[in-house]
Each structure stands twice: as C-alpha cells, then as structure tokens.
C-alpha positions, 0 to 999 in steps of 0.5 A: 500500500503506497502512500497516499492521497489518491482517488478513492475510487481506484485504490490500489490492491492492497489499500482495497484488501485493508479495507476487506480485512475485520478492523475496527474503525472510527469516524470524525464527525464535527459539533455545533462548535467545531469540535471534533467528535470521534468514535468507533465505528463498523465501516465497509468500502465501496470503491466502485460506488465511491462509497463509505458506509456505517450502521447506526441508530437514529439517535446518536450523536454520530447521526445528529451531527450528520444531520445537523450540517443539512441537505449538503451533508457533513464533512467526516473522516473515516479511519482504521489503523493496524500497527504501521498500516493505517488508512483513512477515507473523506468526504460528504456524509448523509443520513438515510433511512431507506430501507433498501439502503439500510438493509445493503450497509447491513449486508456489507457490514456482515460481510466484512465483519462476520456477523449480520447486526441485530434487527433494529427498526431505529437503524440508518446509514450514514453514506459518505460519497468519498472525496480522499484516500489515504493511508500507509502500509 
C-alpha cells in the first residue's frame, strides 16, 4: 500500500484488501462548535460506488451531527489503523433511512465483519460519497 492521497475510487490492491480485512474503525464527525467528535465505528468500502458506509441508530450523536450540517451533508473522516498500516477515507456524509439502503450497509457490514447486526427498526446509514484516500502500509 503506497502512500497516499489518491482517488478513492481506484485504490490500489492492497489499500482495497485493508479495507476487506475485520478492523475496527472510527469516524470524525464535527459539533455545533467545531469540535471534533470521534468514535468507533463498523465501516465497509465501496470503491466502485465511491462509497463509505456505517450502521447506526437514529439517535446518536454520530447521526445528529450528520444531520445537523443539512441537505449538503457533513464533512467526516473515516479511519482504521493496524500497527504501521493505517488508512483513512473523506468526504460528504448523509443520513438515510431507506430501507433498501439500510438493509445493503447491513449486508456489507456482515460481510466484512462476520456477523449480520441485530434487527433494529431505529437503524440508518450514514453514506459518505468519498472525496480522499489515504493511508500507509
């Protein structure tokens, strides 16, 4: 995995197969006064669609952030580390609540980390359509 920034819609192989491993994530949302609010998070990679998704309830700070930044999105970051390796994607987050959507972020969420999340009606999805990749490996 070479070093980065690059187009996080052609990431090279082993930048692709880090985001496919099981790792704990975390993602950095911004409140009302700038600060940042980080927390750990489930993200899968969807390199084709430009994609980063993460489950959660429609209750969380996480969601209320997103939301408060209106129809734009949010601004947020997405991160894992792993030792030496680390990688982290940008860009614009969205909430939403469609069904089909939140049922294709729990889809990929099992896949990549092995267990299918409890049903939740209270579940969305926060979308980031991705404008920066980074990492080292």
């Amino acid at each position: 995995m070479a070093a980065y920034p690059q187009d996080p819609g052609a990431p090279d192989a082993p930048y692709l197969t880090f985001w496919q491993e099981r790792h704990l994530c975390t993602l950095t949302t911004l409140r009302a006064d700038g600060s940042p609010h980080v927390v750990p998070v489930g993200v899968t990679y969807d390199s084709g669609a430009r994609l980063a998704r993460v489950i959660a309830l429609k209750s969380s700070a996480k969601v209320g952030h997103v939301l408060a930044a209106g129809p734009e999105g949010a601004r947020v970051a997405v991160c894992q580390v792993d030792g030496a390796r680390w990688a982290t994607l940008e860009g614009r987050a969205r909430v939403l609540t469609e069904r089909e959507r939140v049922a294709e972020a729990e889809r990929r969420y099992a896949e990549r980390y092995g267990r299918t999340p409890t049903p939740n009606p209270d579940r969305v999805v926060i979308e980031i359509e991705l404008t920066r990749a980074m990492g080292r490996g």
